[in-house]
C-alpha positions in Angstrom: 135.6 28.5 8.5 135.6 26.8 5.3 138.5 24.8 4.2 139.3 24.4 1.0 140.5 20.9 -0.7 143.4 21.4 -2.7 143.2 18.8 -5.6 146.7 18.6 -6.3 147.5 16.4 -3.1 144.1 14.4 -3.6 144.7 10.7 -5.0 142.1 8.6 -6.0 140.1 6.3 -4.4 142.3 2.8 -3.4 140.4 -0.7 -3.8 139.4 -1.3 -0.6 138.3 2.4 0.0 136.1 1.9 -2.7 134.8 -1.6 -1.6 134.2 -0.1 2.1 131.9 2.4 0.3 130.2 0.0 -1.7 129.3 -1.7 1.2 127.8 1.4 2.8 125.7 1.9 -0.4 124.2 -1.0 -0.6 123.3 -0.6 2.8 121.4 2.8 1.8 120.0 1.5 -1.5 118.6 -1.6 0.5 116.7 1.1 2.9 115.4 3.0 0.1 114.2 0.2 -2.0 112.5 -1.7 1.5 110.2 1.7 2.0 109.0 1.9 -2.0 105.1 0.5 -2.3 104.1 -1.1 -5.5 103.2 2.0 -7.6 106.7 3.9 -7.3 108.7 0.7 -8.1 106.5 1.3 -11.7 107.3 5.0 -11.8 109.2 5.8 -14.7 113.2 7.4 -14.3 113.4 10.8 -16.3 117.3 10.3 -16.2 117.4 6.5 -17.4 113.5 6.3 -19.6 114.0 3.3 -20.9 113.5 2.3 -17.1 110.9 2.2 -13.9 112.7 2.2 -10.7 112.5 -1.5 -11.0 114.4 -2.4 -14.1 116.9 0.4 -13.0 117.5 -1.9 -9.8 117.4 -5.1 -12.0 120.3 -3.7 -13.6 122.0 -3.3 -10.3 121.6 -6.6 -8.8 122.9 -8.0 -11.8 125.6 -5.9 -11.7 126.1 -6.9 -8.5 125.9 -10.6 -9.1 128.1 -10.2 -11.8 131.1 -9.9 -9.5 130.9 -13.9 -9.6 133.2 -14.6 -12.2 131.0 -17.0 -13.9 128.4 -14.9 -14.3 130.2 -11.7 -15.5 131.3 -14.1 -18.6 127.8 -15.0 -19.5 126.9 -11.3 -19.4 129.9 -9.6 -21.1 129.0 -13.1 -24.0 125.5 -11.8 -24.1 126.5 -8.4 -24.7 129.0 -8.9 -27.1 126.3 -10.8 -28.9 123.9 -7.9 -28.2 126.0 -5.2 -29.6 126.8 -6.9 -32.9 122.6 -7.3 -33.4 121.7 -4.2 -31.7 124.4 -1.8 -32.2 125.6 1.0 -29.0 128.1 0.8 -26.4 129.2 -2.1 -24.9 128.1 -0.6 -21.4 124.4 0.1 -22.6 123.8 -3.7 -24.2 125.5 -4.9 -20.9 122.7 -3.4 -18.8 120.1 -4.7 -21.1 121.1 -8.1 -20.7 121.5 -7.7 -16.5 117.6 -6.2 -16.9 116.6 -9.3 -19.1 117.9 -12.0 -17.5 115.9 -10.6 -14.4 112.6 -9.3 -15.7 110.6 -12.0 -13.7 111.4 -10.9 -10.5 108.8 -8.9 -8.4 110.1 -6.2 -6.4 110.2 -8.1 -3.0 112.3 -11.1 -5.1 114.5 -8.0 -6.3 115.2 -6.6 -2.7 115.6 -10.2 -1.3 118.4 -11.1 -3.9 120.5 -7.4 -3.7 120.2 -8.0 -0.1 121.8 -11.8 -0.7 124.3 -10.4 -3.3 125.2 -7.1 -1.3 128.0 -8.7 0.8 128.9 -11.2 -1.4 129.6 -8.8 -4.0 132.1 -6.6 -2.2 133.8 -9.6 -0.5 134.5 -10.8 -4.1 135.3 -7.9 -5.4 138.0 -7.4 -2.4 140.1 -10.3 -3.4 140.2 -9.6 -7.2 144.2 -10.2 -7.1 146.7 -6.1 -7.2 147.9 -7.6 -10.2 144.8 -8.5 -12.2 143.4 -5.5 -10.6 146.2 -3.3 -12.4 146.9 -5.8 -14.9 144.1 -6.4 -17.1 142.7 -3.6 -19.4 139.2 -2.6 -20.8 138.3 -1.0 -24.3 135.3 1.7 -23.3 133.4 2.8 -26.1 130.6 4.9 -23.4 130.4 7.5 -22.3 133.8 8.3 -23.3 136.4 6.0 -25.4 139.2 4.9 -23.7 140.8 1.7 -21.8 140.2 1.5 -17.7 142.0 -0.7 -15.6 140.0 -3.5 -14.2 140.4 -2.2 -10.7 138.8 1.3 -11.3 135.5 -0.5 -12.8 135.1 -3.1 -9.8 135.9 -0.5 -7.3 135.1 3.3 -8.3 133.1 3.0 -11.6 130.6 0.7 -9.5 130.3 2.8 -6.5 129.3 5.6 -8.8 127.0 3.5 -10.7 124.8 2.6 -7.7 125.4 6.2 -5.9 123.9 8.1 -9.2 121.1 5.4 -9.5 120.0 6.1 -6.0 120.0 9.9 -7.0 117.9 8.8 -10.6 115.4 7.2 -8.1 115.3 9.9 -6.0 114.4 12.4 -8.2 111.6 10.0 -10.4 110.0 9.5 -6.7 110.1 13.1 -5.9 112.0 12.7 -2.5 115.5 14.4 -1.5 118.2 11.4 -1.5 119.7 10.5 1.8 123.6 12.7 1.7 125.8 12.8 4.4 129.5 14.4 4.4 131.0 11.2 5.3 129.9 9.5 2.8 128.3 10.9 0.0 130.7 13.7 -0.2 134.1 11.5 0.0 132.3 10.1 -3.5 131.6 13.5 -4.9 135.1 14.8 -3.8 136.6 11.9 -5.5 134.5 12.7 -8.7 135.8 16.2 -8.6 139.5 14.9 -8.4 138.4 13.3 -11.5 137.0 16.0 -13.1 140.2 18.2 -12.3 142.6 15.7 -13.4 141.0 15.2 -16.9 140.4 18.6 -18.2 143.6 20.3 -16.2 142.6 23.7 -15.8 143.2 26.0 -12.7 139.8 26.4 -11.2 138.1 26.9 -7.6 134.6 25.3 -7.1 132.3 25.3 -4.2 129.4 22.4 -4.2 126.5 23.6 -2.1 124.8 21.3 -0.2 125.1 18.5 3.0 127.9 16.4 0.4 129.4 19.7 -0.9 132.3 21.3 -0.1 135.3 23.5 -1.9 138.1 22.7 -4.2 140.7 24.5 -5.9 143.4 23.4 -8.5 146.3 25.0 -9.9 147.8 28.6 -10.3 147.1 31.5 -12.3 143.6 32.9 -14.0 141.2 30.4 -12.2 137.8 29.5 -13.1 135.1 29.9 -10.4 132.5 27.9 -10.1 129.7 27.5 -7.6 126.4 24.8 -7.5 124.8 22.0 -5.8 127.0 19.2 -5.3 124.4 16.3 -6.6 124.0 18.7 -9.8 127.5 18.7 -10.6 127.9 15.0 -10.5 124.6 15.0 -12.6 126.2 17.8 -15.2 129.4 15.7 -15.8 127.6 11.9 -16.2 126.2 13.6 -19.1 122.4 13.9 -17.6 122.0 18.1 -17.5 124.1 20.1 -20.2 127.0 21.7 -18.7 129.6 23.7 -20.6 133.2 24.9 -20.5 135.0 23.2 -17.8 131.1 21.3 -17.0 131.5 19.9 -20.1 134.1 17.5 -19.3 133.0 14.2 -19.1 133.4 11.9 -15.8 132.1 8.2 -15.9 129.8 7.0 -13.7 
């Protein structure tokens, strides 16, 4: 029997169910990036083509290490400074710099640090205080313009960050990523939550696949929707067109 997820009694992720899945993706990006040989870490990411699978991974790890507080300043300067030369979002000149200021580093020096930073990085990120957490306030100018609580970048913003990137690599290498219900598709439920809280429309959806599952919101004349549950999340992060209620943007 299928059961349906009814989105109106789904809340978002907390903080420390976002750092306890984190800390499981690091766990699977670590396996994926410990099996790659020399030429895939140079192959070239269709999603992301200003990258190869290794600068998409610099700009992880310094991601990661930027949950050090001293190190997040020097890279939210540097972008600053970026973005007045260079023009863009704020998020896009941010990744450049993390790429940058790691562009020496070899593959097995890459793997070594994440694997350094990976625990580090969620036990910070867990004692980032409720009220600075719910307190302090970002402008966005990408992919969509508006403020975020500090909380939802440490906790769900980077979760989806590293889950789409492992998808990106995925697909540049030509191999099906590594999904399981348990925890890929507690991400992709979240991101439909998302999704159904920002355009607020009545629909039904069913996402095909091992991290799929179905979802309805609200009454009346319903949308209905049906497709793979990695192509969804890829629709709304803006990487393949979607339109009418797949045109609503969620951030990743």
């Amino acid at each position: 029997m299928t059961t349906t997820t009814d989105l109106s009694r789904t809340a978002p992720f907390t903080h420390q169910q976002a750092l306890a899945l984190q800390a499981e993706e690091l766990a699977i990006t670590l396996a994926l990036l410990r099996s790659l040989d020399h030429q895939q870490w140079a192959t070239t990411v269709p999603d992301c083509p200003a990258w190869d699978v290794r600068a998409m991974y610099l700009h992880v790890l310094g991601a990661c290490e930027g949950a050090a507080m001293r190190e997040m300043a020097h890279q939210m300067r540097a972008a600053t400074r970026r973005q007045k030369r260079e023009g863009g979002p704020l998020e896009a000149n941010l990744s450049a710099v993390q790429v940058a200021d790691r562009i020496a580093l070899t593959p097995d020096e890459l793997v070594e640090r994440l694997a350094a930073a990976a625990p580090r990085t969620v036990r910070l990120r867990r004692r980032v205080p409720r009220v600075v957490r719910g307190g302090v306030q970002m402008k966005v100018d990408g992919p969509v313009v508006e403020r975020w609580k500090l909380g939802y970048l440490l906790g769900t913003i980077y979760l989806r960050d590293m889950w789409m990137h492992r998808v990106d690599a995925s697909r540049a290498l030509g191999v099906e990523p590594t999904l399981t219900a348990a925890h890929d598709g507690r991400i992709i439920a979240d991101v439909v939550a998302e999704w159904a809280r920002r355009h607020g429309q009545p629909f039904r959806l069913e996402l095909t696949g091992a991290a799929g599952g179905t979802f309805a919101a609200g009454d009346g004349a319903a949308a209905s929707l049906t497709m793979d549950a990695v192509e969804f999340c890829r629709t709304l992060s803006g990487r393949s067109p979607g339109s009418g209620l797949l045109a609503t943007i969620v951030p990743f």
